[in-house]
C-alpha positions as CSV (number, residue, x, y, z in Angstrom):
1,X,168.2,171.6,43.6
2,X,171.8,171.0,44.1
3,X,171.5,167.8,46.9
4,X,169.1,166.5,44.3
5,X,171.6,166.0,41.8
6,X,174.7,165.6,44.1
7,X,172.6,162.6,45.6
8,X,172.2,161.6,41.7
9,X,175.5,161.3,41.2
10,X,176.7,159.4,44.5
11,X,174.3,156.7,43.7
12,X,175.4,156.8,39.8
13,X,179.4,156.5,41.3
14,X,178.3,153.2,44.0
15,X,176.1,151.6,41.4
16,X,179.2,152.0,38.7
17,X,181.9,150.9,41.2
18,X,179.5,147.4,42.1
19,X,178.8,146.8,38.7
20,X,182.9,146.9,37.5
21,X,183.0,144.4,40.6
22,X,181.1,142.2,39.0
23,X,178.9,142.3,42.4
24,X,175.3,141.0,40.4
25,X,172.5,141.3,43.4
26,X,174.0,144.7,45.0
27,X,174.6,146.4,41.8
28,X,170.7,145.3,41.0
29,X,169.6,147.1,43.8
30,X,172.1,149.9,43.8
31,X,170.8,150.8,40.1
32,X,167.6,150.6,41.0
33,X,168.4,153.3,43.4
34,X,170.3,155.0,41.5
35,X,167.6,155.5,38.9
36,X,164.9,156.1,41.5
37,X,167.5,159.1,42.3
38,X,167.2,160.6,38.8
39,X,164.1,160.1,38.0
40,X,163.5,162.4,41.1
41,X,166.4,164.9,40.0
42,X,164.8,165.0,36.4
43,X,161.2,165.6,38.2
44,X,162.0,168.4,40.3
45,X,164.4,170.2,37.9
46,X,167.6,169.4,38.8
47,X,168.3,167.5,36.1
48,X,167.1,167.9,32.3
49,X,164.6,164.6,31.4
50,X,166.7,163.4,28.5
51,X,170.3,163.6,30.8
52,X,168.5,161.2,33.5
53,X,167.1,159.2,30.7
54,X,170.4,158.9,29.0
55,X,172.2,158.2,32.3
56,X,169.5,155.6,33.1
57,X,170.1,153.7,29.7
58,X,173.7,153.8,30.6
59,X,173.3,151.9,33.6
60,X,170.9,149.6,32.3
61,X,173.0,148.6,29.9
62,X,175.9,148.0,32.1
63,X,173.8,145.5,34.5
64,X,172.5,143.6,31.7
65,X,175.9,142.6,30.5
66,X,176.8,142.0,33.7
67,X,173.7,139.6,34.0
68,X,174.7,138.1,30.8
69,X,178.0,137.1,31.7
């Protein structure tokens, strides 16, 4: 259960770093990887449901205020 969650993270850190470079379509697509990643993680275990949800939200609400801007 370990790559599940270590693959979690990368695509958490690359969708972060694209979002802080203000980078609009590839931080769209690298969130929606990223949560495609934890939903997966949360799924198999390797994550508790409510820390992928929360992590989610997070990023959600990091590309919508980049899409506001």
């Amino acid at each position: 259960m370990g790559p599940l969650r270590t693959k979690a993270k990368t695509f958490i850190v690359k969708a972060r770093r694209l979002l802080d470079e203000g980078a609009s379509e590839d931080a769209e697509q690298a969130v929606k990887i990223a949560v495609l990643a934890l939903d997966k993680a949360a799924q198999k275990g390797a994550l508790h449901k409510r820390n992928a949800s929360r992590r989610k939200s997070r990023l959600m609400k990091r590309l919508h205020v980049l899409r506001s801007q």
